[in-house]
FIKOLZA-1660 file (N, C-alpha, C; in steps of 0.1 Angstrom, whole numbers, plus 5000, padded with zeros to 4 digits):
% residues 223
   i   px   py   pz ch aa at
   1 3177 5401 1765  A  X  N
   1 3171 5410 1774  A  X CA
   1 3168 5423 1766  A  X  C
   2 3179 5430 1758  A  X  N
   2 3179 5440 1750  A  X CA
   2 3164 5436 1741  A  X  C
   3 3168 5426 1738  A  X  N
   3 3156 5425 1724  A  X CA
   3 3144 5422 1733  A  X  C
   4 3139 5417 1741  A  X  N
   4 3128 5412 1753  A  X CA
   4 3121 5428 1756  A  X  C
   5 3132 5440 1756  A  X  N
   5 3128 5454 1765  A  X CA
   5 3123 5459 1750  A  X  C
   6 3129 5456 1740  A  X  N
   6 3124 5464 1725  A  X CA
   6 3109 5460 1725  A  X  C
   7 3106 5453 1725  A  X  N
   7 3093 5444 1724  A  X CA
   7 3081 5446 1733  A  X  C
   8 3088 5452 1740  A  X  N
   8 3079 5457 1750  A  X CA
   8 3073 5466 1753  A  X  C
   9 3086 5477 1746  A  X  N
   9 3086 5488 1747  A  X CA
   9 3075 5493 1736  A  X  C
  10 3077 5485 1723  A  X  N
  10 3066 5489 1712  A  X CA
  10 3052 5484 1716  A  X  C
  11 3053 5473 1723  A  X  N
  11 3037 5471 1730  A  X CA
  11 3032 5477 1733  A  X  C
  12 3040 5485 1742  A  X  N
  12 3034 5496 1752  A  X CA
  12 3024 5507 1738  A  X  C
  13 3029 5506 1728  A  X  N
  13 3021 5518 1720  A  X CA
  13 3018 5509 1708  A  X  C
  14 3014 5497 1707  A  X  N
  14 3010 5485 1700  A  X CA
  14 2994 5493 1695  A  X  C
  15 2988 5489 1681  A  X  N
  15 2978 5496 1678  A  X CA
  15 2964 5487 1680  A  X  C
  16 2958 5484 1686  A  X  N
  16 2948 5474 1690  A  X CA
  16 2943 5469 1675  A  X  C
  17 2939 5458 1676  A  X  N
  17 2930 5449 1663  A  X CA
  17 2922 5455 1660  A  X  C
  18 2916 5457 1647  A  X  N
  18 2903 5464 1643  A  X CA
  18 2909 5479 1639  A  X  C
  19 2921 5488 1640  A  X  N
  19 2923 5502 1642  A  X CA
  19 2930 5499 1631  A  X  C
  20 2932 5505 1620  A  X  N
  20 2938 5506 1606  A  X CA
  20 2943 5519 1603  A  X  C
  21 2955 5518 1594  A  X  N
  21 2955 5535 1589  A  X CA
  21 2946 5540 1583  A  X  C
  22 2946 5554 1583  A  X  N
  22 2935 5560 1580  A  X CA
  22 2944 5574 1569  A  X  C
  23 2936 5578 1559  A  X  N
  23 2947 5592 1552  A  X CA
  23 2932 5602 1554  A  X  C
  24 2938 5609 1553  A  X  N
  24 2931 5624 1553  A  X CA
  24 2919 5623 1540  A  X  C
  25 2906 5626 1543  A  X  N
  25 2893 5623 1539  A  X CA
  25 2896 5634 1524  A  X  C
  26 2893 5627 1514  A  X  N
  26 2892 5639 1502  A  X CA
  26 2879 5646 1500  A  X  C
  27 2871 5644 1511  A  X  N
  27 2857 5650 1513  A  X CA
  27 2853 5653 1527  A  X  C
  28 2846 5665 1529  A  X  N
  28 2841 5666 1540  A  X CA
  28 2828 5670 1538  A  X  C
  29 2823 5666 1530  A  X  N
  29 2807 5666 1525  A  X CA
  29 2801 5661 1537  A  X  C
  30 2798 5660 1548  A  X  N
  30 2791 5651 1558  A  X CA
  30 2784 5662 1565  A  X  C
  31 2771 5655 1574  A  X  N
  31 2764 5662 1583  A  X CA
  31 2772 5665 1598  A  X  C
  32 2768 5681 1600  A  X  N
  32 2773 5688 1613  A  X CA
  32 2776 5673 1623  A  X  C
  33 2763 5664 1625  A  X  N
  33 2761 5656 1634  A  X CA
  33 2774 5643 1629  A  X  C
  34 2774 5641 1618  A  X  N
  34 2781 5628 1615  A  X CA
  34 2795 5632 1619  A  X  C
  35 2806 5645 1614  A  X  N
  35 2810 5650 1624  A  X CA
  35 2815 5650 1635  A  X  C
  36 2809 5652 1642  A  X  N
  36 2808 5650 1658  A  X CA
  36 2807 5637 1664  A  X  C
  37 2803 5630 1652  A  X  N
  37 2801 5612 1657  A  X CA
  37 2817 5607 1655  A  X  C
  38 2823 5617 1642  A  X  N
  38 2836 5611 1642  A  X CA
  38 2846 5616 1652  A  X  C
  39 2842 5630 1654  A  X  N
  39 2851 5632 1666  A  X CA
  39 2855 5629 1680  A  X  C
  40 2841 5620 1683  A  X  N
  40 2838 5616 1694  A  X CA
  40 2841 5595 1695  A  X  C
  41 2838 5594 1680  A  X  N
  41 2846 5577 1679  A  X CA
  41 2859 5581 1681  A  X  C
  42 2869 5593 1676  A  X  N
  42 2880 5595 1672  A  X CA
  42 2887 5594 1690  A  X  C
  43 2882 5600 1696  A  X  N
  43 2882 5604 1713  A  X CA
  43 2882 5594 1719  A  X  C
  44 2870 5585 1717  A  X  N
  44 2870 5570 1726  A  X CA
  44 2881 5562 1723  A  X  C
  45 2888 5561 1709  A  X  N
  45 2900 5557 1703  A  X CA
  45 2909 5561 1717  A  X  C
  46 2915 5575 1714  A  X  N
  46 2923 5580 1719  A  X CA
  46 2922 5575 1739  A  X  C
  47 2914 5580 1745  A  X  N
  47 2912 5578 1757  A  X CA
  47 2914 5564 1760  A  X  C
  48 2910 5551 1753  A  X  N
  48 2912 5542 1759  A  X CA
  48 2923 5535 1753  A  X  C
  49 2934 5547 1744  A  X  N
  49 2947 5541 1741  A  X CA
  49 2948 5527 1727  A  X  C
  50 2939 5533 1719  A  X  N
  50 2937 5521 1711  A  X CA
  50 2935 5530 1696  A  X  C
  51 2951 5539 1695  A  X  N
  51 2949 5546 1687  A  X CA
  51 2947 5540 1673  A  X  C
  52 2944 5546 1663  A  X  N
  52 2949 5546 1648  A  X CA
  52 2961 5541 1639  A  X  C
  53 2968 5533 1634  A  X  N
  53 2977 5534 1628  A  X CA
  53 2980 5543 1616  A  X  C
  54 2989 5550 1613  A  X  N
  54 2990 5556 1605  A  X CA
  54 3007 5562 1599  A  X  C
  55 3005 5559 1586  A  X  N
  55 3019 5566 1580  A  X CA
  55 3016 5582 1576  A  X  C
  56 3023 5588 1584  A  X  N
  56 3024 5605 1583  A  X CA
  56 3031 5609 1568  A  X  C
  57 3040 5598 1563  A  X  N
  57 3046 5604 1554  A  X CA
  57 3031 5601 1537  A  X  C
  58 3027 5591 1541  A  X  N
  58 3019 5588 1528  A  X CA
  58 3007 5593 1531  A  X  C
  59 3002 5599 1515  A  X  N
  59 2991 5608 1510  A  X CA
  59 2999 5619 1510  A  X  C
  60 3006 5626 1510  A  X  N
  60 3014 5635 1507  A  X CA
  60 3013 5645 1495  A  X  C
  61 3007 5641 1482  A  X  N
  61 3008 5639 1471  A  X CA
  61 2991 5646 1475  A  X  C
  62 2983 5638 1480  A  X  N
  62 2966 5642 1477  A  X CA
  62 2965 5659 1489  A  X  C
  63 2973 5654 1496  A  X  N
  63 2969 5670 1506  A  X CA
  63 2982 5680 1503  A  X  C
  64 2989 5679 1495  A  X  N
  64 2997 5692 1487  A  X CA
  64 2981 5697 1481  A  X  C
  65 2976 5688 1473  A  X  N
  65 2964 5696 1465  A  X CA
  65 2952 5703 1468  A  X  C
  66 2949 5700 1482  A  X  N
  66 2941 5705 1489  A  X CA
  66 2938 5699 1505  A  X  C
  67 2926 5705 1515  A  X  N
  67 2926 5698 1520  A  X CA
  67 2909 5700 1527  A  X  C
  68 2905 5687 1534  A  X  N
  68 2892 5690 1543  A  X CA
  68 2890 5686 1551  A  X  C
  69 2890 5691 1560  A  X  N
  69 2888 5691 1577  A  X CA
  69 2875 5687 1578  A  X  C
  70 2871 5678 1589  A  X  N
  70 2858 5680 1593  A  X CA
  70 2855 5687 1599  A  X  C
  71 2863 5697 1614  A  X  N
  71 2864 5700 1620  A  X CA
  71 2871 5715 1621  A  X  C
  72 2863 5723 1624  A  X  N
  72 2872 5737 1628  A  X CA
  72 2876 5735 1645  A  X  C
  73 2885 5738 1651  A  X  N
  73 2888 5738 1664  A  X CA
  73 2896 5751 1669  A  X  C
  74 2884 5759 1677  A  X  N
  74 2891 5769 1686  A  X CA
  74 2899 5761 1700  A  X  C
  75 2911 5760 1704  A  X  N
  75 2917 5753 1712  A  X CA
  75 2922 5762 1718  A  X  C
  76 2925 5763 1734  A  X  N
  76 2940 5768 1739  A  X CA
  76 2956 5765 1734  A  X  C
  77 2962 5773 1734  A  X  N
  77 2974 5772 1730  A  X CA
  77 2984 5763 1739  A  X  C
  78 2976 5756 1753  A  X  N
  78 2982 5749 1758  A  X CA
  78 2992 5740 1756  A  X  C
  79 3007 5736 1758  A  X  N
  79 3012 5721 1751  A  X CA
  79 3002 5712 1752  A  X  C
  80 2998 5709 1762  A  X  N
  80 2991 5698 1768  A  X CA
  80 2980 5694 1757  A  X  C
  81 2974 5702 1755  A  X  N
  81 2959 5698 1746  A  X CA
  81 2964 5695 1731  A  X  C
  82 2970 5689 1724  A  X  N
  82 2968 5692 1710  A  X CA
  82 2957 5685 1705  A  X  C
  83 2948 5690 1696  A  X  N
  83 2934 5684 1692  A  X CA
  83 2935 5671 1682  A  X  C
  84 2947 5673 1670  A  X  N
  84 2945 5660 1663  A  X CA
  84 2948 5649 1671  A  X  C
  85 2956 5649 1681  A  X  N
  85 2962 5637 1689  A  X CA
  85 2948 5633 1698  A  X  C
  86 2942 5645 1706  A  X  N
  86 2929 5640 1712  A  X CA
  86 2921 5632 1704  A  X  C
  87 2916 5641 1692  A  X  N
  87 2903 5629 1689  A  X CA
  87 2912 5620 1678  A  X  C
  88 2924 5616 1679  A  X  N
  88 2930 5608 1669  A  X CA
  88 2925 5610 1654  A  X  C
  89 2929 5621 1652  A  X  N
  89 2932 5629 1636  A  X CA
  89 2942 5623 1627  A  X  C
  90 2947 5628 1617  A  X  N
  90 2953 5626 1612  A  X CA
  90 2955 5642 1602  A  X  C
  91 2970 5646 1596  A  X  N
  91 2968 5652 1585  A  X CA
  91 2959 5658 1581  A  X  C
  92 2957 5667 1578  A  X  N
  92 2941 5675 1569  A  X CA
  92 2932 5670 1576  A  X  C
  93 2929 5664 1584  A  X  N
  93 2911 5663 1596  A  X CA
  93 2911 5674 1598  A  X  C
  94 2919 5679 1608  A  X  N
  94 2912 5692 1618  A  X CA
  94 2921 5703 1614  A  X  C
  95 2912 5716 1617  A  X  N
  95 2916 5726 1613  A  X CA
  95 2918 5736 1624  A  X  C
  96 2931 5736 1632  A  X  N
  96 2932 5737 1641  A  X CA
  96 2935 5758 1646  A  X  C
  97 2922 5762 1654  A  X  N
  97 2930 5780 1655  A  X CA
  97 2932 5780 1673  A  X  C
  98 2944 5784 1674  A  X  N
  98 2951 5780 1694  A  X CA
  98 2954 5795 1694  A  X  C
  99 2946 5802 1708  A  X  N
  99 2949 5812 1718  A  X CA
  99 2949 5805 1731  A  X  C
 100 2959 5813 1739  A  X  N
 100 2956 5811 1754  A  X CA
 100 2940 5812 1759  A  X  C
 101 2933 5805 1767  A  X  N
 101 2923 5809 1769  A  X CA
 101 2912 5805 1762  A  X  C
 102 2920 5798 1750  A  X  N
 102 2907 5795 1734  A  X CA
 102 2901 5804 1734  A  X  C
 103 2904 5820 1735  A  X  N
 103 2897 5829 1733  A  X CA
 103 2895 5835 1719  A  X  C
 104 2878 5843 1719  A  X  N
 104 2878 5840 1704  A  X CA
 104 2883 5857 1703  A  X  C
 105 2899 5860 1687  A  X  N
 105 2903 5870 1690  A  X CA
 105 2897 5873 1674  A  X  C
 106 2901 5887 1668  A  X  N
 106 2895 5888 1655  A  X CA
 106 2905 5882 1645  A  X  C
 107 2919 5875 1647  A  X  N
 107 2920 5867 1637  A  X CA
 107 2917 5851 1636  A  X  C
 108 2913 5852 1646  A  X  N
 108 2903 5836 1648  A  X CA
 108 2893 5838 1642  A  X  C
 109 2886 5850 1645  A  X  N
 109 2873 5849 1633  A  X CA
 109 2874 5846 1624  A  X  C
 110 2886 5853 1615  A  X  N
 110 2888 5855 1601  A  X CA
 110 2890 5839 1600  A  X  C
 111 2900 5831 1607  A  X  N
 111 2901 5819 1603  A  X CA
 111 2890 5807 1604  A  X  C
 112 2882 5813 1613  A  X  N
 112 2871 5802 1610  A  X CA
 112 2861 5806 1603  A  X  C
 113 2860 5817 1593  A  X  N
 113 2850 5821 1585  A  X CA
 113 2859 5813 1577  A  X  C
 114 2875 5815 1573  A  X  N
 114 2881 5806 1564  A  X CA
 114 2877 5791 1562  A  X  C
 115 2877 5785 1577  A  X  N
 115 2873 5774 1570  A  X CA
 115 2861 5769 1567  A  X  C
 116 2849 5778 1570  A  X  N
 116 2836 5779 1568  A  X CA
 116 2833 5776 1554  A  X  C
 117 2840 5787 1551  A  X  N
 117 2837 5797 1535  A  X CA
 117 2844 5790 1526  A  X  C
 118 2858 5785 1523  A  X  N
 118 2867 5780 1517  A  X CA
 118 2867 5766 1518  A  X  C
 119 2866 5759 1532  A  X  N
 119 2870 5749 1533  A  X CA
 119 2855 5738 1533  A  X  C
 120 2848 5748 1539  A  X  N
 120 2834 5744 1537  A  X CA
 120 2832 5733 1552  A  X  C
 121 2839 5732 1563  A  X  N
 121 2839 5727 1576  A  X CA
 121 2828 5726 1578  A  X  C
 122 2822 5713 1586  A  X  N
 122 2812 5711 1590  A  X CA
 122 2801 5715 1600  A  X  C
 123 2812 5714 1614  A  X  N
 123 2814 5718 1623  A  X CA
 123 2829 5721 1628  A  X  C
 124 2823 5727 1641  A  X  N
 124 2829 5739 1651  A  X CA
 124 2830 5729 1665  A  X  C
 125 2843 5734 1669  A  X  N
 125 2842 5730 1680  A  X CA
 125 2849 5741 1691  A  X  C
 126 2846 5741 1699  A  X  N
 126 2854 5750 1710  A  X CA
 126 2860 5741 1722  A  X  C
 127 2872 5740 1725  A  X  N
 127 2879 5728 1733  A  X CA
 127 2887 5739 1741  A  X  C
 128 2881 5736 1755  A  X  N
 128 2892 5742 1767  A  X CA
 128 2899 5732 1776  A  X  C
 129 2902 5734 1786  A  X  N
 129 2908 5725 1795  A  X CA
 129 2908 5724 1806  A  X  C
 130 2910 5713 1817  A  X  N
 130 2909 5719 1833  A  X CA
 130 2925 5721 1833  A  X  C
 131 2923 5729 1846  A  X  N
 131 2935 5740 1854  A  X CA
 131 2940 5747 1840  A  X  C
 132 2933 5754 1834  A  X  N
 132 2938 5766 1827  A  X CA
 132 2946 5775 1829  A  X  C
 133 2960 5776 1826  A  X  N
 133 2967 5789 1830  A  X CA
 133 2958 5806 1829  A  X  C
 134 2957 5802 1814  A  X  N
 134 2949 5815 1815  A  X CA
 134 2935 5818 1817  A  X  C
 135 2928 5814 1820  A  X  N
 135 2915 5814 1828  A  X CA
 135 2917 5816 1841  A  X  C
 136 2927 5809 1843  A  X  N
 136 2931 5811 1863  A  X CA
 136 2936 5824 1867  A  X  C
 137 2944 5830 1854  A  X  N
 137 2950 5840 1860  A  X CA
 137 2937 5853 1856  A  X  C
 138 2931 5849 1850  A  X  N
 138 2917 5862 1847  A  X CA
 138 2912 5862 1860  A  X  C
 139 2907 5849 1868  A  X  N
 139 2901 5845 1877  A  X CA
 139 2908 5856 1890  A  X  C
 140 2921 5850 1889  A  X  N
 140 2926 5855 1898  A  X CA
 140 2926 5872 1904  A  X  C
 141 2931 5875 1887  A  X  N
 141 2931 5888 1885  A  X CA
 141 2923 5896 1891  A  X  C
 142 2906 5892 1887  A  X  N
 142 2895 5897 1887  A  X CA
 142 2893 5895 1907  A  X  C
 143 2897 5883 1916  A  X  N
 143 2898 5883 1928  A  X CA
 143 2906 5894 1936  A  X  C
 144 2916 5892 1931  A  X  N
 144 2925 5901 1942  A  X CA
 144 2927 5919 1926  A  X  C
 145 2922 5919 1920  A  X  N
 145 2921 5932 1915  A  X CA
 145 2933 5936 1910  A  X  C
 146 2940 5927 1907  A  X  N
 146 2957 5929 1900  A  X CA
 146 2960 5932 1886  A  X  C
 147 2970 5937 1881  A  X  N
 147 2969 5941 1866  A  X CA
 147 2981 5933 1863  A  X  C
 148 2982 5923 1849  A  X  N
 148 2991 5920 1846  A  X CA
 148 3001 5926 1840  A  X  C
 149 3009 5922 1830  A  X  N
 149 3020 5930 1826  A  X CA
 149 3014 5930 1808  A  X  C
 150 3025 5936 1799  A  X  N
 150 3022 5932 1786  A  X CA
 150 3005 5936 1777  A  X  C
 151 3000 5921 1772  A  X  N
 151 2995 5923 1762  A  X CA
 151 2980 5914 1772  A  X  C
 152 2983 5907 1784  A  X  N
 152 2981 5899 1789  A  X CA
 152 2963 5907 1799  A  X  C
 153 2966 5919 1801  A  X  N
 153 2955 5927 1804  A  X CA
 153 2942 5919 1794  A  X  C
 154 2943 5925 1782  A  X  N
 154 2934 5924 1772  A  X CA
 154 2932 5906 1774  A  X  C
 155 2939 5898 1775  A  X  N
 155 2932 5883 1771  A  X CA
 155 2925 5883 1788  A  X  C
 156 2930 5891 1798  A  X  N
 156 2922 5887 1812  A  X CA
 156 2905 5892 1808  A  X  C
 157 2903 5902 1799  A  X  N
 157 2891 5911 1798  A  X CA
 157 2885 5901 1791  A  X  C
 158 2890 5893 1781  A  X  N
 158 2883 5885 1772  A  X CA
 158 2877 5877 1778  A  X  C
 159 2879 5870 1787  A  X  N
 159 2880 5856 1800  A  X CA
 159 2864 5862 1806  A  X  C
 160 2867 5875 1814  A  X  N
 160 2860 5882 1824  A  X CA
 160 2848 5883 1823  A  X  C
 161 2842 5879 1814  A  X  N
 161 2822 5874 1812  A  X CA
 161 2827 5859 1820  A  X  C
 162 2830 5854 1813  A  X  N
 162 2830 5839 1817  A  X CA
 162 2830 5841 1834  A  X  C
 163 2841 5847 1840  A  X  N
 163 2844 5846 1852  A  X CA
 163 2829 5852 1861  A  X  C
 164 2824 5864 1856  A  X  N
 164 2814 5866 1858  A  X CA
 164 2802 5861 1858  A  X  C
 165 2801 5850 1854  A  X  N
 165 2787 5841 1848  A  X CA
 165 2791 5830 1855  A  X  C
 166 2800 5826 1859  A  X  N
 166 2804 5813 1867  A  X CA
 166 2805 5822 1881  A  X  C
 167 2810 5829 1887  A  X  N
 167 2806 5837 1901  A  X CA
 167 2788 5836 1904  A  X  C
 168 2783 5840 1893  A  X  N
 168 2770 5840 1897  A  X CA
 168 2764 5822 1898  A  X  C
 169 2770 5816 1900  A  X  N
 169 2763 5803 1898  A  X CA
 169 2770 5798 1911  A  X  C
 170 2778 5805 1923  A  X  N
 170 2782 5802 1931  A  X CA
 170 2786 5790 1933  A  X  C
 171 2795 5783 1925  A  X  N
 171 2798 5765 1925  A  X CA
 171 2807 5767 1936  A  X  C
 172 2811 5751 1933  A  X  N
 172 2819 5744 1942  A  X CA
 172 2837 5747 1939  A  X  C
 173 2837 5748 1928  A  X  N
 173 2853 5746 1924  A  X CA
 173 2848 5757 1911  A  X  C
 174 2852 5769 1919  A  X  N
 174 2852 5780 1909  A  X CA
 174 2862 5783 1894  A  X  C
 175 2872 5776 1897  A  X  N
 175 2881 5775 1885  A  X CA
 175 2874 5768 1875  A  X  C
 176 2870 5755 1878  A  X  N
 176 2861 5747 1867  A  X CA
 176 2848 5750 1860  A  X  C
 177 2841 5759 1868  A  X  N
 177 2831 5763 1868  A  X CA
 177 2831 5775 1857  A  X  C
 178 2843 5783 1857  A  X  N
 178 2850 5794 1852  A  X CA
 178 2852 5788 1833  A  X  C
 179 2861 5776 1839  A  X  N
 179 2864 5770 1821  A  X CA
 179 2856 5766 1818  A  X  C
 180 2843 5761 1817  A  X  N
 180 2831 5757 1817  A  X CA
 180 2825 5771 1808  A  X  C
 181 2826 5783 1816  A  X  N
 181 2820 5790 1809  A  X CA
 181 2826 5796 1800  A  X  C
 182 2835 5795 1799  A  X  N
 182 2846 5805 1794  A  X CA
 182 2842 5796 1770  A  X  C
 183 2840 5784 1776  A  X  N
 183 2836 5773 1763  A  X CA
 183 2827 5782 1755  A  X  C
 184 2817 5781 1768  A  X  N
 184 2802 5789 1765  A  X CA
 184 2803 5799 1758  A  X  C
 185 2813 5807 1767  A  X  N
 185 2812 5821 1761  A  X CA
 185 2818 5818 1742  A  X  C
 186 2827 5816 1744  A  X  N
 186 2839 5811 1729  A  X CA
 186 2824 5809 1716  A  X  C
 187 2818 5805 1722  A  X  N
 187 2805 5795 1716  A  X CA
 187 2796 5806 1708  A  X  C
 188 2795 5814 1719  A  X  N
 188 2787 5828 1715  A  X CA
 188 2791 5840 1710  A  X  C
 189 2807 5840 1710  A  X  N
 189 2810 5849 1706  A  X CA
 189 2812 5844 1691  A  X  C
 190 2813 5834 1687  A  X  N
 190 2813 5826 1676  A  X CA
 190 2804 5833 1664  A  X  C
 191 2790 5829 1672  A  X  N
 191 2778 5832 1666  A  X CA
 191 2772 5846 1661  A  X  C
 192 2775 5855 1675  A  X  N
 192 2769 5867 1675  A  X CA
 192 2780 5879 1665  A  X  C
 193 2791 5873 1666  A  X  N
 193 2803 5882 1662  A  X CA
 193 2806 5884 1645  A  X  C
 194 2806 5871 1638  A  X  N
 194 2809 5868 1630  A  X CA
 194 2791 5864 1621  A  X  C
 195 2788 5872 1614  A  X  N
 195 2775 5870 1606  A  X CA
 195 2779 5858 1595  A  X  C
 196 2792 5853 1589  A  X  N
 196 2796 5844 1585  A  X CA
 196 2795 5830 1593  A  X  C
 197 2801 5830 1606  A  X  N
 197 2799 5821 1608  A  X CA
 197 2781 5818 1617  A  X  C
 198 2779 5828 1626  A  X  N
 198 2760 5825 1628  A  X CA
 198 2750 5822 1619  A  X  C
 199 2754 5827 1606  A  X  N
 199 2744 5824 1596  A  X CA
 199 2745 5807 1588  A  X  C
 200 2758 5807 1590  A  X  N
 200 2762 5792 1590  A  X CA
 200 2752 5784 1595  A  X  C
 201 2752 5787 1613  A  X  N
 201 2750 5778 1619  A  X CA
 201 2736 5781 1621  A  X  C
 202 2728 5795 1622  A  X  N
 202 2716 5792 1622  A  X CA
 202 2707 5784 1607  A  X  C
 203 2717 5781 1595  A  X  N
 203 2710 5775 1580  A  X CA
 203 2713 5761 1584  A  X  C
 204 2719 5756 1596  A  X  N
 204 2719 5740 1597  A  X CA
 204 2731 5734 1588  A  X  C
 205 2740 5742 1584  A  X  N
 205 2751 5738 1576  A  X CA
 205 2761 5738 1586  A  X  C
 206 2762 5744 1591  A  X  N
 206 2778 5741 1601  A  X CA
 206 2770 5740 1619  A  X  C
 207 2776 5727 1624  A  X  N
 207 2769 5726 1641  A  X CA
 207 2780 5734 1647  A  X  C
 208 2783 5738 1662  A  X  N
 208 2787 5741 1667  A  X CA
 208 2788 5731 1681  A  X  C
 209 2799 5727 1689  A  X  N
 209 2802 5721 1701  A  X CA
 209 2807 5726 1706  A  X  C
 210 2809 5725 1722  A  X  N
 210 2819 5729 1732  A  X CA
 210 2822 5718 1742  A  X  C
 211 2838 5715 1744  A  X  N
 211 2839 5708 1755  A  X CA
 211 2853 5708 1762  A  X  C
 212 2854 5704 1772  A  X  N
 212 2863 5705 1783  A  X CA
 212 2873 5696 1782  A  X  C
 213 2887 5699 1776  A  X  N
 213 2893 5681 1781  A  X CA
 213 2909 5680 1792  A  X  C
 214 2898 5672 1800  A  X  N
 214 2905 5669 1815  A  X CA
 214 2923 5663 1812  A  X  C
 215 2926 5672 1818  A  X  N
 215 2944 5665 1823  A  X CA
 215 2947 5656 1824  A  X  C
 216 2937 5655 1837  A  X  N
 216 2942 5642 1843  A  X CA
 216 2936 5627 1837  A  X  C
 217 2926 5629 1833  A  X  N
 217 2919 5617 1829  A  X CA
 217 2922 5616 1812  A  X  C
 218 2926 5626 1805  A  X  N
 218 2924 5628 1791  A  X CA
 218 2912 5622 1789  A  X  C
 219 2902 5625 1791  A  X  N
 219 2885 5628 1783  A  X CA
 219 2881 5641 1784  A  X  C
 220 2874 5639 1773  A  X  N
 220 2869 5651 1770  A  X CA
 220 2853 5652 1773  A  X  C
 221 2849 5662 1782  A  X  N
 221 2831 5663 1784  A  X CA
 221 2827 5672 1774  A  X  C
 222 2816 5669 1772  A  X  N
 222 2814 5681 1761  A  X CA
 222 2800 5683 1769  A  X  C
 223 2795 5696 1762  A  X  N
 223 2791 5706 1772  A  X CA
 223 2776 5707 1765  A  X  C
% end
């Protein structure tokens, strides 16, 4: 019975036929779009539980020496969300920068100019979440006109276009509506803020995405 429950228990996270290990790419020479193709095969992986196999401890040796991401990822600092597990990463794929909020702050610039400039990333992504702590509490804030405590003011102001630009669109489920824009906004502040990384993206060398990924369902919409 012992050994019957062991066997079972590894099933339960058994790696489907066809899914191989994978090590960390010694190139990220690829188009913005190809990219996005991987992060989004990498996703379908993940969501329907038919992860990757992979040994963490081997290639060790090739990413001491460097590394390349295909991927820059502005994230919330949520537990919940970690991005290499979403789109089934591995080691050196994604280049991960986490605020509450995935708000873009000025040392997130600096790091995605870094991986722009240095690392030479392809694409951008901007990844929020539904039921956001901190988008809810901007939301909230901005409703009943409350001041938080701390440092926590300043990330509500960051949020508060988004909150604004989703009020005017009078939806259904204002919180969602809220993270939705809040992507948007991340998106633009990206572009307009940073002449490193806009000029990137207006020369067709680095794309930019944004998308949402659900709790409950673990998918991710992209926007």
């Amino acid at each position: 019975m012992a050994g019957a429950g062991t066997l079972l228990a590894a099933g339960a996270f058994a790696v489907r036929p066809g899914h191989t290990a994978e090590e960390a790419p010694l190139s990220n020479a690829i188009s913005p779009s190809e990219a996005l193709d991987r992060l989004k095969q990498g996703h379908a992986r993940y969501a329907a539980g038919e992860f990757n196999e992979r040994d963490y401890l081997a290639g060790r040796a090739a990413r001491a020496a460097g590394q390349y991401p295909v991927v820059a990822v502005l994230a919330c600092a949520d537990s919940r969300v970690p991005p290499e597990i979403i789109f089934d990463k591995g080691p050196g794929e994604v280049f991960v920068v986490r605020d509450a909020g995935n708000v873009v702050s000025t040392y997130g610039l600096a790091s995605i100019e870094y991986a722009i400039v240095v690392l030479k990333v392809p694409l951008l992504l901007v990844l929020g979440h539904s039921n956001c702590g901190a988008v809810a509490a901007a939301l909230q804030s901005a409703l009943e006109r409350s001041k938080l405590p701390g440092h926590l003011p300043e990330l509500v102001e960051a949020i508060q276009p988004a909150v604004d630009a989703a009020h005017g669109k009078h939806p259904g489920d204002l919180l969602a509506a809220t993270i939705d824009e809040n992507v948007r906004l991340g998106m633009s502040n990206l572009k307009t803020r940073s002449d490193v990384i806009g000029d990137a993206i207006k020369s067709g060398k680095v794309g930019i995405a944004g998308g949402v990924y659900d709790l409950a369902t673990s998918k991710v919409n992209f926007l």
